[in-house]
Backbone as ProteinMPNN parsed JSONL, in Angstrom:
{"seq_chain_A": "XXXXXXXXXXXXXXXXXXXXXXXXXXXXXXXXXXXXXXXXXXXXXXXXXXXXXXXXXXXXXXXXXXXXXXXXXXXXXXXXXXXXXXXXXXXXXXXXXXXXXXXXXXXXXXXXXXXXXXXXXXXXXXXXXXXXXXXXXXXXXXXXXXXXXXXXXXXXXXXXXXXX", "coords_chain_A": {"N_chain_A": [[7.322, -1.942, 23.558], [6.493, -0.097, 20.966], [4.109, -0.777, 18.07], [4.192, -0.306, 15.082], [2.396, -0.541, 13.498], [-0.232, -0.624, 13.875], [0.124, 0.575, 15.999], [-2.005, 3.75, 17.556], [-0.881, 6.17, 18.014], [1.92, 6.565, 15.959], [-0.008, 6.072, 13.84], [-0.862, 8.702, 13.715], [1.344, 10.519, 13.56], [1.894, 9.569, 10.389], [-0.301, 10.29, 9.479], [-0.129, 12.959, 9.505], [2.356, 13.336, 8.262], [1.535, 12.114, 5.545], [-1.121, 13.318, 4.96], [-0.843, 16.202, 5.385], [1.792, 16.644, 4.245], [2.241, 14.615, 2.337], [0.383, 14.956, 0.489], [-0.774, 17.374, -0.084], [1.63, 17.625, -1.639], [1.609, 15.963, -3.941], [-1.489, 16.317, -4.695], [-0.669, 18.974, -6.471], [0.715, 18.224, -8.139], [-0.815, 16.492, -10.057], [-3.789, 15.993, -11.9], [-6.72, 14.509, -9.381], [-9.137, 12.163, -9.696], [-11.772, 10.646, -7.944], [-13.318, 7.313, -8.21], [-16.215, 5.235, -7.101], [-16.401, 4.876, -4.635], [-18.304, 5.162, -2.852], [-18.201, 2.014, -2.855], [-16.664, 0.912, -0.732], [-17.685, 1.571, 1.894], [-19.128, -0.652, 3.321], [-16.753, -1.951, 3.766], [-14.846, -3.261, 5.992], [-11.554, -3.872, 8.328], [-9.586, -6.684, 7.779], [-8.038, -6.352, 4.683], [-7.06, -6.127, 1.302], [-5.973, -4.063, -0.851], [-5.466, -3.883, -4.228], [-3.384, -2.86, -6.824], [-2.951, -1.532, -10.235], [0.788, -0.451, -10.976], [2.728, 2.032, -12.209], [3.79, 4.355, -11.299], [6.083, 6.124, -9.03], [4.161, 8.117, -7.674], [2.242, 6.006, -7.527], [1.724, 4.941, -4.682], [1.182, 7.044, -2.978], [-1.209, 8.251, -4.002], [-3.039, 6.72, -3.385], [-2.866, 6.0, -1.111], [-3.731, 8.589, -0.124], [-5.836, 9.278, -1.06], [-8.55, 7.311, -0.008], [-10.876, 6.567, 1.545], [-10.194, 7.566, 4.953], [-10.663, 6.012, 7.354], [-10.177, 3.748, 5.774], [-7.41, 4.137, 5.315], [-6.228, 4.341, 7.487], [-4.506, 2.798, 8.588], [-3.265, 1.027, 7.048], [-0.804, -1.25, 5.085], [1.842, -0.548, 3.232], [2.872, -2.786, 1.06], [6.5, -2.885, -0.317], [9.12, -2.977, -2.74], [11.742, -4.689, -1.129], [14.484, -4.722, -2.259], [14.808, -2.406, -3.51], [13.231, -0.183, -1.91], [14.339, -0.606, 0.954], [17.239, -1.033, 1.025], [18.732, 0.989, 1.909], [19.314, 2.986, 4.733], [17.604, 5.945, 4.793], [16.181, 5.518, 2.777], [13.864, 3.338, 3.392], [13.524, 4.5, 6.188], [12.142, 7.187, 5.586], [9.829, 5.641, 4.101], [8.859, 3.823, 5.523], [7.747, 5.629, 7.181], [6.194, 7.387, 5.78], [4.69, 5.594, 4.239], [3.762, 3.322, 6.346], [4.874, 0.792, 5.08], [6.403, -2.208, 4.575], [8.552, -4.752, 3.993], [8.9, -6.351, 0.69], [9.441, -9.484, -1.093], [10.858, -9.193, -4.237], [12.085, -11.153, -5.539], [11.631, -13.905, -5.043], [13.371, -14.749, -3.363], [12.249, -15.313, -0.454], [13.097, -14.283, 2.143], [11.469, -12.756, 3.994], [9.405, -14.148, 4.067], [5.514, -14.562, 5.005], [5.225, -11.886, 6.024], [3.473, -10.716, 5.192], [0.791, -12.443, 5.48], [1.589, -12.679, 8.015], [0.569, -9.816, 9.043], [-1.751, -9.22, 8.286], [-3.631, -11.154, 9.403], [-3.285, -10.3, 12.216], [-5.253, -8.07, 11.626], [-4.282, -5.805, 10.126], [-5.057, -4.227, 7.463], [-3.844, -4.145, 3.852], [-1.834, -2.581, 1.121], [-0.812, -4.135, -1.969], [1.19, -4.208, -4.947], [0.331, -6.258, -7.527], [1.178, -6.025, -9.741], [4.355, -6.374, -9.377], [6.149, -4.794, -9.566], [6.852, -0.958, -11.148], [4.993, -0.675, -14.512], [6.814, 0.377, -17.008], [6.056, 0.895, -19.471], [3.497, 2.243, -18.666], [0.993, 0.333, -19.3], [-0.766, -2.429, -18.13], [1.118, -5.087, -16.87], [0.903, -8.456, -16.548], [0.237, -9.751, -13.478], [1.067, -10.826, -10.772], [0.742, -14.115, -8.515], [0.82, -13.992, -6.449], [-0.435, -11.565, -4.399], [-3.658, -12.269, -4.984], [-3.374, -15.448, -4.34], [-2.478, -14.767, -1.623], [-5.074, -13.421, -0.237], [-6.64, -15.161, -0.656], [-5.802, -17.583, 0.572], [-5.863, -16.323, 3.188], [-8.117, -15.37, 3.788], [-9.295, -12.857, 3.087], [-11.068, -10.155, 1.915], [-10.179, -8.831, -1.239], [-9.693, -5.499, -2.93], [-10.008, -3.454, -5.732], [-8.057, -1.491, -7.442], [-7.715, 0.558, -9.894], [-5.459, 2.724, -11.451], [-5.162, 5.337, -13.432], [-3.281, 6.906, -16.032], [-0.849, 7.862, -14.055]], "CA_chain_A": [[7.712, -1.648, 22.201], [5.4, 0.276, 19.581], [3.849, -1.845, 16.997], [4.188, 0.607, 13.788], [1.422, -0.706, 12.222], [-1.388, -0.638, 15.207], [0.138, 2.047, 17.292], [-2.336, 5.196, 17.24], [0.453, 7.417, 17.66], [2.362, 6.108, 15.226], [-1.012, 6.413, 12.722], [-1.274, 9.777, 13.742], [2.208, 10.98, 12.879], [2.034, 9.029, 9.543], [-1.647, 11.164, 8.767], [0.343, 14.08, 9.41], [3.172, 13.007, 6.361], [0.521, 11.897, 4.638], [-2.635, 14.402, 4.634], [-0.271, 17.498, 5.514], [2.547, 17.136, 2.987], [2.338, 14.462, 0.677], [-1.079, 15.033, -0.578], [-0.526, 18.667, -1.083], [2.102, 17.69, -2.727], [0.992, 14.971, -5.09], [-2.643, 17.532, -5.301], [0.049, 20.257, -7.285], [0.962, 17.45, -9.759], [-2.006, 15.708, -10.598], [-5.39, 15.765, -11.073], [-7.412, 13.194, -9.372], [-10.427, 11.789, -9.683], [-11.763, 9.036, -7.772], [-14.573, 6.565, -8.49], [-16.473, 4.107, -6.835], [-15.722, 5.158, -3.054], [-19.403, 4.341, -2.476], [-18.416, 0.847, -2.391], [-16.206, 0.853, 0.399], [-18.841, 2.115, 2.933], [-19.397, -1.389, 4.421], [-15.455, -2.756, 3.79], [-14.13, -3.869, 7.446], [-9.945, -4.844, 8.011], [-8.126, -6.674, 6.949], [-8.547, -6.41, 2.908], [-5.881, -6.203, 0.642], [-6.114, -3.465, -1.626], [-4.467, -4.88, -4.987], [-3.712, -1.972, -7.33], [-1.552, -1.408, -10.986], [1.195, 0.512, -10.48], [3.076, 2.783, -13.325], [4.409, 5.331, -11.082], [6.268, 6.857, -7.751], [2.806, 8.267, -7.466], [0.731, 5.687, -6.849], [1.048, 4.738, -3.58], [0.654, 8.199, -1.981], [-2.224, 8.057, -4.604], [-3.887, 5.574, -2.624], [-3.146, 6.177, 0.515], [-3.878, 9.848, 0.283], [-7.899, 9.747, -1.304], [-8.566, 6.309, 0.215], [-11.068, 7.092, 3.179], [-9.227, 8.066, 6.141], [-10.87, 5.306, 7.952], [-9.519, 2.816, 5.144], [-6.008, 3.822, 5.096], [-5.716, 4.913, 8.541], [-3.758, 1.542, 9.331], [-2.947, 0.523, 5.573], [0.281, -1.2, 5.659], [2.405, -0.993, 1.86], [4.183, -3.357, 0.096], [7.286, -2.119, -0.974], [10.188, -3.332, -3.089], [12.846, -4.623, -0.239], [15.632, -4.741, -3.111], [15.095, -0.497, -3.551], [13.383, 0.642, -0.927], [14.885, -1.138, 2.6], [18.32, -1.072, 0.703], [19.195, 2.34, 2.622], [18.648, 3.695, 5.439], [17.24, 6.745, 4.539], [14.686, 5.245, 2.203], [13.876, 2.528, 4.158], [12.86, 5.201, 7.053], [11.228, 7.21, 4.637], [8.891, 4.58, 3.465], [8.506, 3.207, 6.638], [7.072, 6.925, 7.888], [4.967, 7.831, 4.953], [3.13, 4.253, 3.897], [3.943, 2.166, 7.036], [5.499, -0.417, 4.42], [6.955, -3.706, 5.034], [9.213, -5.61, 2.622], [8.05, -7.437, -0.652], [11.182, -9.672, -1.82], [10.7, -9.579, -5.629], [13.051, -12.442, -6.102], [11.075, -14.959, -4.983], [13.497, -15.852, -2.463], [11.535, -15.396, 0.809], [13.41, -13.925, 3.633], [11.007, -11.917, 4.852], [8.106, -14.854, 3.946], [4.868, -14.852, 5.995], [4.731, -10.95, 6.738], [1.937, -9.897, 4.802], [-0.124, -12.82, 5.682], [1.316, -12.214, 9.544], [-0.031, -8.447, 9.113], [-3.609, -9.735, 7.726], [-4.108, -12.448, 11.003], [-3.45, -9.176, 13.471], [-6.454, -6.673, 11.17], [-3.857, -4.895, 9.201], [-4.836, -4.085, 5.712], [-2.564, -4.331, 3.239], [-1.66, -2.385, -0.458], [0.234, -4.551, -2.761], [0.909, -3.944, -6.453], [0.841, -7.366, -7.724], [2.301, -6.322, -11.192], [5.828, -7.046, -8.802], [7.084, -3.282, -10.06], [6.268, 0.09, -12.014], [5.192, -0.848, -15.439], [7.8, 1.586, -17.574], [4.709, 1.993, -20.576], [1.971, 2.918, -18.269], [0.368, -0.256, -19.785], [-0.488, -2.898, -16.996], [2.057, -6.123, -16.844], [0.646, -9.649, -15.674], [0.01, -9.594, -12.502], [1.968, -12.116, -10.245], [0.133, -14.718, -8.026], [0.69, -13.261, -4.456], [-2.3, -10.767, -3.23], [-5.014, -13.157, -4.962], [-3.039, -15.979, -3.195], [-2.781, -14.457, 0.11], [-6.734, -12.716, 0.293], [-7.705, -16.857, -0.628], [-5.64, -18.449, 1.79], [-6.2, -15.719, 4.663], [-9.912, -15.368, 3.52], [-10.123, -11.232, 3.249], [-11.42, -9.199, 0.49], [-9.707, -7.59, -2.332], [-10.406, -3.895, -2.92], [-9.108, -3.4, -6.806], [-8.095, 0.135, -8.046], [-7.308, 1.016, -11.059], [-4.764, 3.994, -11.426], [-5.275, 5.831, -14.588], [-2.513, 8.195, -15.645], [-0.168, 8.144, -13.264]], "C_chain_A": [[6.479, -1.218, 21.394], [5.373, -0.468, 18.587], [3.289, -0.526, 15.981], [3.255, 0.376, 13.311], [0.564, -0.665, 12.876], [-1.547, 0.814, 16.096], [-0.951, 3.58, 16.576], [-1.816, 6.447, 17.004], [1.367, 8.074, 16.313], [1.214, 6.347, 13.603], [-0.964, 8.012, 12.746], [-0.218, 10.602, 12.98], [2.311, 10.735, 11.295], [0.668, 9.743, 8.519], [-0.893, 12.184, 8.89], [1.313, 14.276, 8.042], [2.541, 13.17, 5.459], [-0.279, 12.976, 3.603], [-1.827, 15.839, 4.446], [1.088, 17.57, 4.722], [2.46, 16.589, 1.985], [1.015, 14.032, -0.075], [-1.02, 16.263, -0.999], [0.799, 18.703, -2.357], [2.153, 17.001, -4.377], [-0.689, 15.919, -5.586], [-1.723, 18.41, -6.831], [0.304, 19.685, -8.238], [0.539, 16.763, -10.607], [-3.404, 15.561, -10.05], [-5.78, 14.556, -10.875], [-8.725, 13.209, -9.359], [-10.778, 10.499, -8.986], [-13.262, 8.44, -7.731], [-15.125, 5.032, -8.251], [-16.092, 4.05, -5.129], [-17.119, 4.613, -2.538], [-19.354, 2.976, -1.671], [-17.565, 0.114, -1.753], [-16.637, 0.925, 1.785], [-18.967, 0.64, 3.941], [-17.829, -2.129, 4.415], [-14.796, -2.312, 5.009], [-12.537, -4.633, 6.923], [-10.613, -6.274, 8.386], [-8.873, -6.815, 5.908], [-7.15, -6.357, 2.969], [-6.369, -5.592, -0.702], [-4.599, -3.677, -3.115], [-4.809, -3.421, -6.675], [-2.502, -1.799, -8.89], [-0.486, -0.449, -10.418], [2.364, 0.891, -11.944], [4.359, 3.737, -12.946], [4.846, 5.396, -9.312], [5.238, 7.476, -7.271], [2.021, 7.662, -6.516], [0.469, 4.871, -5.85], [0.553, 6.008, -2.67], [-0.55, 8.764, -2.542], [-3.35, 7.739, -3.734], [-4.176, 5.762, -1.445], [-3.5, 7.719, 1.108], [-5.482, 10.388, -0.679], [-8.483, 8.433, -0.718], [-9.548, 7.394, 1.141], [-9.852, 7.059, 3.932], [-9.689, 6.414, 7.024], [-10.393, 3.261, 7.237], [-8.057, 2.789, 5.444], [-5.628, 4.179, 6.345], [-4.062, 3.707, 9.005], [-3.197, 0.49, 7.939], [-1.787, 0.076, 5.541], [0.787, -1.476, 3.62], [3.015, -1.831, 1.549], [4.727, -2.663, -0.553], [8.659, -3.131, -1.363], [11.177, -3.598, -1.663], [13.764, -4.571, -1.029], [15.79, -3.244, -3.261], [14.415, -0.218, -2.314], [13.753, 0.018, 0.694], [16.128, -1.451, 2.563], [19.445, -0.104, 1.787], [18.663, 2.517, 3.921], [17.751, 4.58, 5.773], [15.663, 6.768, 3.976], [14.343, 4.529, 2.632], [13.04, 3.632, 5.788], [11.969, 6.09, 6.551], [10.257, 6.468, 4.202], [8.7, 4.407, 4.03], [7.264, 4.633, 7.159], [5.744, 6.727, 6.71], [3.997, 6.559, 4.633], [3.215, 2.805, 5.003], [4.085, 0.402, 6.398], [6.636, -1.527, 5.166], [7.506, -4.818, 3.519], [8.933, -6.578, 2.198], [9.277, -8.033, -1.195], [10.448, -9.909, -3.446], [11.043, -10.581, -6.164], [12.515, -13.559, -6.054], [11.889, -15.936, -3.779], [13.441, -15.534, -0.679], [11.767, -15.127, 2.089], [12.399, -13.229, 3.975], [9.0, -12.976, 4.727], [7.028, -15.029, 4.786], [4.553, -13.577, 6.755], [4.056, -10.561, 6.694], [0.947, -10.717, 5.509], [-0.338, -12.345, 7.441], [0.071, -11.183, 10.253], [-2.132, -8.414, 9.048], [-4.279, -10.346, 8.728], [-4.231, -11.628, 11.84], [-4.41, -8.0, 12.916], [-5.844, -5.804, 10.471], [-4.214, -5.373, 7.655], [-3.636, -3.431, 4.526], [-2.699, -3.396, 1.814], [-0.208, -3.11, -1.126], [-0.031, -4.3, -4.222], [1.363, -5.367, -6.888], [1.122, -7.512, -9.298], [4.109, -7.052, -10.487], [6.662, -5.856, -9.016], [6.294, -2.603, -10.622], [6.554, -0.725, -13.714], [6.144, 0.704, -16.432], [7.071, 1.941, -18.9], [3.694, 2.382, -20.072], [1.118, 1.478, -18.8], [0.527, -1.233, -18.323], [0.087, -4.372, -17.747], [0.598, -6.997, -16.454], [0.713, -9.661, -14.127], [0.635, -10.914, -11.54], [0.678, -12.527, -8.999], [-0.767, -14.195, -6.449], [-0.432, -12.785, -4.177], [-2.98, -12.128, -3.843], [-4.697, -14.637, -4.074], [-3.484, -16.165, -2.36], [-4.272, -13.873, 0.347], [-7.426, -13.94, 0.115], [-7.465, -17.252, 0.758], [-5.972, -17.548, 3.356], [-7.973, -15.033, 4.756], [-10.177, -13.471, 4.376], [-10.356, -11.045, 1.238], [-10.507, -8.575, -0.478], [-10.094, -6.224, -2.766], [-9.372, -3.748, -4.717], [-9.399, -2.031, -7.091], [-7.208, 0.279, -9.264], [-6.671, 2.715, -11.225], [-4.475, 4.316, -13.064], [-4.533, 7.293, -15.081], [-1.0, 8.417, -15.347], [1.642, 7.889, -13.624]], "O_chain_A": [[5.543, -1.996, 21.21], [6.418, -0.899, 18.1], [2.22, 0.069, 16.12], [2.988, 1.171, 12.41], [-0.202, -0.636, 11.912], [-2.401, 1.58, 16.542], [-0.749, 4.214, 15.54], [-2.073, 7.38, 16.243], [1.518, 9.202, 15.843], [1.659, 6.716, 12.516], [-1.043, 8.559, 11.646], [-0.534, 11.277, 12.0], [2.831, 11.689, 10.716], [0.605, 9.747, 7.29], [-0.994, 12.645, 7.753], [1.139, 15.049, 7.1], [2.677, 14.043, 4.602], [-0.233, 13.316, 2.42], [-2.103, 16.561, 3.488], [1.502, 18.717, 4.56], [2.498, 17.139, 0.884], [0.74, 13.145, -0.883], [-1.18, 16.468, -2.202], [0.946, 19.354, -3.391], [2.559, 17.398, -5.469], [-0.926, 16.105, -6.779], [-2.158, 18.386, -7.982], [0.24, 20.267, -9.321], [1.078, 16.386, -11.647], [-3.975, 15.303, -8.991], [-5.528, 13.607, -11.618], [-9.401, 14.186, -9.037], [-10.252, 9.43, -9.294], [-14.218, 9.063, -7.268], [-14.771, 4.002, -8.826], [-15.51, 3.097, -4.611], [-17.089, 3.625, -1.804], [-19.898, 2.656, -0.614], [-17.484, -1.1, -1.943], [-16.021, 0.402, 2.713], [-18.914, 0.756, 5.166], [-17.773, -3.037, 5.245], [-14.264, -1.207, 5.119], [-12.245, -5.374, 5.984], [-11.607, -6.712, 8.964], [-10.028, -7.24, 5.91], [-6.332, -6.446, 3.885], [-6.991, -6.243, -1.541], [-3.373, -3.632, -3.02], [-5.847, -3.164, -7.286], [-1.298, -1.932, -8.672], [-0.783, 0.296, -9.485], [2.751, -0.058, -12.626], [5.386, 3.959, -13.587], [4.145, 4.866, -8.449], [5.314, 7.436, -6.043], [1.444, 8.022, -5.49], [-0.54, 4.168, -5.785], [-0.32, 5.927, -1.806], [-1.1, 9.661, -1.904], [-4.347, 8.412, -3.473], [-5.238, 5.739, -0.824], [-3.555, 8.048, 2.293], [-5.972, 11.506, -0.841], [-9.572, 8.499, -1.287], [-9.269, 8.559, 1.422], [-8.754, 6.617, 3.593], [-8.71, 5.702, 7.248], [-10.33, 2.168, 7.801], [-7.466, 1.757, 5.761], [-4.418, 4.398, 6.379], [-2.987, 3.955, 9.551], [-2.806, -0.67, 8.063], [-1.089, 0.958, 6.043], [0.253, -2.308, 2.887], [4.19, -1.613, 1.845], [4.189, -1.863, -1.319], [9.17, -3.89, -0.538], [11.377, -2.552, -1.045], [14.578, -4.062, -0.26], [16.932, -2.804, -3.136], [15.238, 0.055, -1.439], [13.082, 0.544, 1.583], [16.605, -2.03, 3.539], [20.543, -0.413, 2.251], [17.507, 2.162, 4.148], [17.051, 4.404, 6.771], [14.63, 7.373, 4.264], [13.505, 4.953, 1.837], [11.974, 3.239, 6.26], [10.832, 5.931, 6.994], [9.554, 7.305, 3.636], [7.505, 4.679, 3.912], [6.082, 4.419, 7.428], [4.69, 6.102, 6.822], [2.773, 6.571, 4.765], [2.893, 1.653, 4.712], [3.694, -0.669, 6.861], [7.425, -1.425, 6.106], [6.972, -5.332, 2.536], [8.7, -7.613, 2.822], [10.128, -7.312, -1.717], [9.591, -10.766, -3.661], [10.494, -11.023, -7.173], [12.792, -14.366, -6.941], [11.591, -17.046, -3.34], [14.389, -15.543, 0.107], [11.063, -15.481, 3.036], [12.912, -12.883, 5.04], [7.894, -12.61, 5.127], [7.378, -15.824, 5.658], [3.894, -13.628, 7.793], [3.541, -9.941, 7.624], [0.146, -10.081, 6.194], [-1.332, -11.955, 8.054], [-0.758, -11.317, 11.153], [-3.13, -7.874, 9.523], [-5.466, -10.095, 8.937], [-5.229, -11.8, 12.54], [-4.454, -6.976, 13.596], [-6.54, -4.889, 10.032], [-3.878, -6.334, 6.964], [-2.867, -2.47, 4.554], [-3.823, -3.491, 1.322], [0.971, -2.821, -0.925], [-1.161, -4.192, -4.7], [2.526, -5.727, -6.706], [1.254, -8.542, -9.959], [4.793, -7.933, -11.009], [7.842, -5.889, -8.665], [5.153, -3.016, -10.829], [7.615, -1.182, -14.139], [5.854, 1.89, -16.274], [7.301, 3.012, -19.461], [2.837, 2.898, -20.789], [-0.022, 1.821, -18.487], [1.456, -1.08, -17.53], [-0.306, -4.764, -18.846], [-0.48, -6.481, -16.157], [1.886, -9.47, -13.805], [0.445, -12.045, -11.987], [-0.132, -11.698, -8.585], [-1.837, -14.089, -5.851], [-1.376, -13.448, -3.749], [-2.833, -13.13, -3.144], [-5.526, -15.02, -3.249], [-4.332, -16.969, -1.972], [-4.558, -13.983, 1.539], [-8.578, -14.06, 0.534], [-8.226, -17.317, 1.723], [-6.261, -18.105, 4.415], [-8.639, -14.446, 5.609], [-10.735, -13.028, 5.379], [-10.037, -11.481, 0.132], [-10.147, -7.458, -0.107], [-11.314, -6.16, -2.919], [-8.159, -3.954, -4.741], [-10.49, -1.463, -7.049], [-6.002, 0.038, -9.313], [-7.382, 3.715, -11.121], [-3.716, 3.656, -13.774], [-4.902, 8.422, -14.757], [-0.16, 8.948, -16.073], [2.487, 8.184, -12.778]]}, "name": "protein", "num_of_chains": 1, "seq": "XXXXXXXXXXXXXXXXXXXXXXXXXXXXXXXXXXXXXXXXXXXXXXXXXXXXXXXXXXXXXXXXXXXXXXXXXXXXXXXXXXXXXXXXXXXXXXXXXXXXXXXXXXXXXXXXXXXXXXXXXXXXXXXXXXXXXXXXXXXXXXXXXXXXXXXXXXXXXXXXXXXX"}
């Protein structure tokens, strides 16, 4: 069985989504700028890149100026209430940010995957506002990533998405 989140193959097809459509296509709709890449240079998996989020944007944001050698294996948090609802989106999401379901609710079926993902070297992006803020302004930030990067003792990588 292929392990989606490890498999090279599986990375490779997912740089192809990625780098070859949805960065040209997120390029055409916004400029980016990014700052502070410097100080990634010595950051080794697993981390847990812990980022606001505003928009449909900003994970292909992330995962599409990130080094290549950062996000090669990046695994998303994603809403399971919208996106693993469908089929469609649910395979979608799965392709483009090799995501894995975040229950918003608090009530825990899927409890224990991020940290799982973190124990086997996968790095993680979660938005620990818990959703898109709907003013662009950033929410409170819920417990989880700082949490999980204590108790599984990795790094935080914080990005600030300005814009989006």
């Amino acid at each position: 069985m292929v392990d989606r989140f490890s498999s090279k193959g599986v990375a490779a097809v997912r740089f192809v989504a990625q780098r070859g459509f949805l960065k040209p296509v997120v390029r055409s709709t916004v400029k980016v700028s990014v700052h502070g890449e410097e100080r990634l240079e010595q950051l080794r998996p697993p981390f847990i890149v812990v980022a606001n989020h505003a928009s449909h944007l900003d994970a292909p944001l992330i995962l599409g100026w990130l080094p290549r050698k950062h996000s090669r294996y990046l695994a998303a948090g994603a809403a399971a209430d919208y996106f693993f609802d469908v089929w469609w989106r649910k395979w979608l999401t799965t392709l483009f940010f090799s995501a894995f379901a975040v229950e918003r609710n608090g009530e825990r079926k899927r409890g224990g995957t991020s940290r799982r993902l973190l124990e086997r070297g996968v790095p993680l992006l979660i938005f620990p506002e818990g959703g898109r803020s709907k003013s662009g302004g950033i929410r409170p930030f819920k417990r989880g990533a700082a949490a999980l990067a204590i108790a599984a003792e990795v790094p935080c990588v914080p990005v600030a998405l300005v814009g989006t």
